[in-house]
N, C-alpha and C positions, 0 to 999 in steps of 0.2 A: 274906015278900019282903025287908022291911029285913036277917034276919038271915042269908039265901045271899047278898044283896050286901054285909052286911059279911064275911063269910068268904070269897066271892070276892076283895073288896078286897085282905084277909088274906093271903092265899095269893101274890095278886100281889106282896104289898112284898114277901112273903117271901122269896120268888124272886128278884125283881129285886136285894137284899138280897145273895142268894145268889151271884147274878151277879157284883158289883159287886166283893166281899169276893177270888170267887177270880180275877177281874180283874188284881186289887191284888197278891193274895199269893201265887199259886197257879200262873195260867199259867204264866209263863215259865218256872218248870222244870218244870211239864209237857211243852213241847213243844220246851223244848231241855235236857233231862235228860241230864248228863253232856258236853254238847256245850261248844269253845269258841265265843269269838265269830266266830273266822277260821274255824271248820267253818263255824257257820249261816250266812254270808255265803257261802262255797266255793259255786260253781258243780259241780253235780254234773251224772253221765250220769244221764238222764231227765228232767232241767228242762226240756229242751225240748217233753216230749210234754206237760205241760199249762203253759200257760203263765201263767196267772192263776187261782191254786187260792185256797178262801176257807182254806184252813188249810196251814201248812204248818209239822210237825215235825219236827226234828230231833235226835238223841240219837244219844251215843256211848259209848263204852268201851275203856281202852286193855289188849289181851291179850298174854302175854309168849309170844308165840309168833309164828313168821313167817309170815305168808300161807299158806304152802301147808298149815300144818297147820288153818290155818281153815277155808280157801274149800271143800274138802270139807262141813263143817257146812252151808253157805249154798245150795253144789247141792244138797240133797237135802232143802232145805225144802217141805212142804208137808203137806195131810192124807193120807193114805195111803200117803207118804213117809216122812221124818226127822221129821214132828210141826213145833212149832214151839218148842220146849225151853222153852215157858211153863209156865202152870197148865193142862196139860189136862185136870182136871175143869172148868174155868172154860169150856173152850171145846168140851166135848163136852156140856156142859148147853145150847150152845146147835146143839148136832146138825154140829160141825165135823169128827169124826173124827181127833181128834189125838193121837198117842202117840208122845212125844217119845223119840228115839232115842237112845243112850247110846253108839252105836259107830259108824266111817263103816259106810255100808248101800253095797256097790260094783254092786246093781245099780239105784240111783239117782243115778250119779253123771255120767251121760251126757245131761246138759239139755242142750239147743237152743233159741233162738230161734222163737219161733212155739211151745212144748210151751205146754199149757194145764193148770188143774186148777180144780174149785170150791170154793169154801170154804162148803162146807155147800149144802143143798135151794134153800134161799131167800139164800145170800149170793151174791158175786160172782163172776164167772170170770174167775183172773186170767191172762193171758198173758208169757211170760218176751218180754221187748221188746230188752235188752241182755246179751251175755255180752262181760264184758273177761277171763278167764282171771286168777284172785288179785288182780282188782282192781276190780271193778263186776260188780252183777249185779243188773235193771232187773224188776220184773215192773209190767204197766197191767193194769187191772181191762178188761174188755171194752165197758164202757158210758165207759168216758172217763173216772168221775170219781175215777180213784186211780190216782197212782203211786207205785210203793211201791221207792228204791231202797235198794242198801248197796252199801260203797266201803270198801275198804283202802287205809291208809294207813301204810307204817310206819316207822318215827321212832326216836329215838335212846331211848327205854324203853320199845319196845314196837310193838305192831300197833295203830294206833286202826282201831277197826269201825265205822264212822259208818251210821245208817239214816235214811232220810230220808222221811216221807210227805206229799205234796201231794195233795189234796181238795179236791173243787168240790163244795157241798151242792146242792139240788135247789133252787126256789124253794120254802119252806115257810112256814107262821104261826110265832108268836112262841114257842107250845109247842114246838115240834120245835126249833125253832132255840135254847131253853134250854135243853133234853133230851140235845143234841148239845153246845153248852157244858160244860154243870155234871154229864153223867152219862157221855157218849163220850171227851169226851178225856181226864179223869183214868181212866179206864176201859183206854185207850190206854197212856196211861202205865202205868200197873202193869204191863199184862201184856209191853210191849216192853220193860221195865227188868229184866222177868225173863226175858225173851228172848236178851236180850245178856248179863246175867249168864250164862245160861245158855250159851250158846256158849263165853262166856270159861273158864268152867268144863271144857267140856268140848274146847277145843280145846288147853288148858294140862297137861290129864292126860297128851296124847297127844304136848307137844312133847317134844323133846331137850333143851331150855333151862330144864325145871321138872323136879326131880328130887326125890323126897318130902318134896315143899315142902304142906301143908295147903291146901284152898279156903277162902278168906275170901269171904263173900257180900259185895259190897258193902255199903255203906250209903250213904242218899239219897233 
């Protein structure tokens, strides 16, 4: 008995240890990855639909390309779609259906307001909530607790892609709520920092303004 409650004890500093460390050093550019201060402040479309999220990230990337060769990439996100130009091994091991597209796809490029799609058996459905045409495009999870947008913004070097996700967690115990800490959002991170590279990548191949100029993968 004394030796499961010291390795219970154990396990706890551990964690909390864990916590505290990526607290410190870790979150904020987890969840403002690439982002300025004036983005994570910016009032974006779909702040309104949830309005007291318990997470709320922010990350961007500036693409030398003008909107219009972007916003194509952004319509035709999803599974069964455009993929989502992450790691999709990463996200078909967890039964997402993703294959990330390399070229615009023109019979995916007619989204509306209200089109739905899941993200996998057991994940969410999410609904496109906003179309601003090369400059916002809003999707909410169906259960409320996600909105997930991106915003064009473009500026004197370049296009910034700004994404934005707000998150309401459920009420859970201390497990779930470390699990979602220390194992979802750097988890988050990764794969949207390859997301937007990825877009960047692929929306600079296709502009007029980059002409066989190399892709440099970010670093970060």
């Amino acid at each position: 008995m004394k030796t499961t409650t010291a390795i219970t004890v154990g396990t706890a500093t551990y964690l909390a240890g864990l916590a505290v460390g990526y607290q410190l050093l870790l979150r904020r550019k987890c969840l403002m990855w690439g982002a300025t201060t004036d983005e994570v402040a910016r009032i974006m479309p779909g702040d309104e639909l949830l309005a007291d999220p318990d997470i709320v990230a922010t990350r961007a990337i500036t693409i030398d390309a003008e909107t219009t060769a972007i916003w194509p990439w952004l319509v035709q996100l999803g599974p069964g779609r455009g993929g989502a130009y992450t790691y999709d091994w990463i996200e078909n091991l967890l039964g997402l259906n993703m294959h990330s597209a390399d070229k615009i796809l023109p019979e995916f490029q007619n989204l509306t307001v209200g089109d739905t799609f899941e993200l996998g058996k057991s994940g969410p459905r999410l609904r496109v909530a906003t179309i601003e045409p090369e400059h916002a495009l809003v999707f909410v999870s169906t259960d409320g607790h996600w909105v997930w947008a991106f915003g064009l913004y473009p500026g004197t070097e370049g296009t910034r892609l700004v994404s934005r996700n707000r998150i309401t967690l459920p009420d859970s115990g201390l497990p779930t709520r470390l699990f979602n800490r220390l194992i979802m959002e750097p988890g988050s991170w990764i794969m949207e920092r390859k997301m937007l590279i990825g877009i960047q990548q692929r929306a600079e191949r296709g502009s007029t303004s980059v002409i066989d100029r190399p892709i440099a993968v970010q670093a970060g």
